[in-house]
Phi, psi and omega in degrees: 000122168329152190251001183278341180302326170266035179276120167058051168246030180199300190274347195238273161117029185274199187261118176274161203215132181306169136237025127234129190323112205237147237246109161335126166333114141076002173237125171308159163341279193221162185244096155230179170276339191263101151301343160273355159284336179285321184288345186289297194293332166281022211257299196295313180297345173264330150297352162299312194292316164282009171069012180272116203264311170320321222270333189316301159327273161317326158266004117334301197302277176333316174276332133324328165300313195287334181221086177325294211284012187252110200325311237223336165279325186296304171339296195284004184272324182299301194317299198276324188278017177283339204239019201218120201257140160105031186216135182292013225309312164336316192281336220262297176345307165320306194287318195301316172299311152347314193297155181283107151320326185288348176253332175293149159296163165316317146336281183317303179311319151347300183282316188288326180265321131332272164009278168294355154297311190286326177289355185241026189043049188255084167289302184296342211282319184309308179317314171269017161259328167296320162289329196261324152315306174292320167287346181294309211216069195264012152278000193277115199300334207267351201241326178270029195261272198337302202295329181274349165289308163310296184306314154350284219263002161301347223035040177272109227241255155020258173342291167311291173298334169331295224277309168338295176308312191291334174292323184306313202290313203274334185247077192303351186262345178304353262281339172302311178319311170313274171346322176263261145049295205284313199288307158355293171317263172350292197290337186252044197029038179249084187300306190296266176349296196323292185317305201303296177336320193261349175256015159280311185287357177281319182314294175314302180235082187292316215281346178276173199270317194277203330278312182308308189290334170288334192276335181271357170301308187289336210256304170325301177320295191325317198103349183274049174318306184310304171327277190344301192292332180306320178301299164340314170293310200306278169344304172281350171305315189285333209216058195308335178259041162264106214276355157300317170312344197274322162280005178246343113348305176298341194264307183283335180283304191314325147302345167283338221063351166336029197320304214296330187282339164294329200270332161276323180297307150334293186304326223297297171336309189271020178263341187248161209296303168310347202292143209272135208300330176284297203326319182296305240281300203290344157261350169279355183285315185293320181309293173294347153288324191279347166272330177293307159329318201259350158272334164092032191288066186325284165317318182251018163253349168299282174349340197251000147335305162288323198305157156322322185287351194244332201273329211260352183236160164353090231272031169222054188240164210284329183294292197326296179277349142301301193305274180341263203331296164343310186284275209006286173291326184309318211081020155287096181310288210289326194291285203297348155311306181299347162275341205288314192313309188275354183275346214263290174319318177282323190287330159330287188268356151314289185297253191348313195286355235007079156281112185267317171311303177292327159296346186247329171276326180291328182317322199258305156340304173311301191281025167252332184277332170300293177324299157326309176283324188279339173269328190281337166278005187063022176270077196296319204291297185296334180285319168304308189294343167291304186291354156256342169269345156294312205303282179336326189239351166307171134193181210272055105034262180268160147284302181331328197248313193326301209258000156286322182309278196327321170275332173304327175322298194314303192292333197248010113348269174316328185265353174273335169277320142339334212216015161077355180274065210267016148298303181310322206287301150350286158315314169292324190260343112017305197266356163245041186260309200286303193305300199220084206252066146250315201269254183329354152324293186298283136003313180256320167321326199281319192104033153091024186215156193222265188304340190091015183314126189254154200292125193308000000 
């Protein structure tokens, strides 16, 4: 899942807004004195709605210039300024809470009084404005957004499509519903429901970019790499700074073994204009890790250890577990505890801030890298119960977390036929087989082995 899709669904609680609008009984839209500030935001809303966060961002900006005061571009400005270096959210925030609510429309006053409620860890009170709302105004497309984006990001699976779908029927322009819709489908693996989703919303909006790039997110899980890369072109043909693409294009060429075309796509990034100052390092770390895996350059995936793009990012970010898998198979013991520690340390202090998202993707990173050590050292029993309690807690997310479930499938395959169980070991790859027959393909070429395990 895109990571601009949770922007302000827990600390902030804003609104993604159609584009076009369907209008509170007898209450104009938004509250400025500017009309040329009004023409801004909605400008910013429509682009929010297509996830073009850049374009969004700037006409925020812009529409606060024509209006200090204006309440609800200072919101939607905060939400993008958590993830935006040289912009204050604190600062922005700060104004919004200030405002007299009593000059605001309802919608707003909503968005404002929710807001303090959640900063001040009023969960019910917040839960229950959310409720008296939604009963006041229970066509209103942009507050039943807010609510299925919670129920979303809650993991109320069940809840969230309900309420998506009721977006669709009131707000047919809502076409994000689609998006979501399909990524719902998608993580709980009813991959067909997915495809309809992402190529109605593709039907609805071809000239925008995410829809071509979610369906290629689903076409990578699948194995259907060619599709992928294709969508991915398309998307960035439309869109060159929509900048998910570019990593998920690295990810689908690279899995072709395509390097020199991961490798283009990378430069393809540092070429527009816009491009956020990390991002070439960062697709190119990635590309060069997942080739290294994947050629199986053990040594010179060990090697990366040092390098920057893995010390400086995240110690459950995809280099950290290739350079680990590396020590492994090497038999550097010591290296990969010591990555294991620090992925432990991070899963820690996750937990303490609460971030439940970042704590649940190391929680699950960890026991694959465990799992990982513990079968190459030969410890199978232990090594099966990690590579099944991660399996247990994935889901199709993503391409990214897609094609991690699967190779962890894959690996907890390998470690069960290792232990002589080769009904079991079947069955499983049977069901990743069922997902993705490209990737067992390969798999079986390989001789039914990734780690290198020998066989029970």
């Amino acid at each position: 899942m895109k990571r601009w899709l949770w922007l302000g669904l827990v600390a902030v609680a804003v609104v993604a807004v159609a584009i076009s609008i369907i209008a509170l009984p007898k209450s104009p839209e938004w509250t400025t004195s500017s009309p040329e500030a009004l023409a801004e935001l909605e400008l910013a809303l429509q682009s929010k709605m297509k996830l073009y966060h850049v374009d969004a961002v700037a006409h925020l900006k812009k529409a606060i210039e024509l209006d200090p005061d204006f309440v609800m571009a200072r919101l939607l400005l905060a939400d993008y300024a958590k993830y935006e270096e040289g912009m204050d959210a604190e600062e922005l925030l700060k104004k919004v809470l200030e405002a007299d609510v009593k000059s605001l429309r309802p919608r707003e006053r909503f968005y404002v009084e929710r807001l303090r409620a959640m900063r001040e860890k009023r969960t019910e009170d917040a839960d229950r404005l959310l409720k008296e709302y939604r009963e006041r105004y229970p066509n209103d497309p942009a507050v039943l957004e807010t609510e299925a984006g919670i129920a979303f990001y809650r993991g109320d699976n069940e809840n969230a499509e309900r309420l998506y779908r009721r977006l669709i029927e009131i707000g047919p322009n809502w076409v994000i519903a689609y998006n979501q819709l399909g990524y719902i489908t998608m993580l709980q693996g009813r991959f067909d429901e997915a495809e309809e989703y992402f190529t109605s919303y593709r039907f609805i909006a071809p000239d925008q970019a995410n829809p071509h790039d979610s369906l290629g997110e689903l076409y990578v899980i699948l194995g259907r790499l060619p599709e992928a890369v294709q969508c991915f072109e398309t998307a960035l043909k439309i869109k060159p700074d929509f900048w998910d693409s570019y990593g998920h294009l690295v990810l689908a060429r690279t899995l072709l073994k395509d390097y020199a075309g991961a490798t283009q796509a990378a430069a393809a990034a540092q070429a527009v204009p816009s491009c956020p100052t990390k991002l070439p390092e960062s697709l190119t770390c990635l590309g060069n890790c997942l080739e290294l895996e994947l050629s199986e350059r053990w040594q010179d995936a060990l090697a990366l250890q040092t390098s920057p793009c893995v010390l400086d990012a995240s110690p459950v970010h995809i280099g950290s577990r290739v350079v680990h898998r590396a020590a492994c198979q090497l038999g550097e013991w010591k290296v990969a505890q010591a990555i294991e520690d620090k992925a432990s340390a991070y899963l820690d202090e996750m937990k303490g801030k609460g971030a439940a998202m970042d704590a649940d993707e190391a929680r699950l990173d960890l026991l694959n890298m465990q799992g990982v050590r513990l079968a190459l050292s030969g410890d199978l029993t232990a090594a099966e119960k990690a590579f099944s309690e991660a399996d247990a807690n994935l889901a199709y997310h993503n391409s990214f977390v897609g094609v991690f479930k699967l190779v962890n499938r894959l690996f907890l395959v390998e470690t069960l036929l290792a232990q002589g169980r080769d009904a079991e070991a079947h069955q499983l790859l049977a069901k990743v087989r069922a997902v993705n027959p490209w990737l067992v393909t390969h798999f079986e070429e390989n001789g039914l082995a990734m780690l290198g395990l020998p066989r029970g």
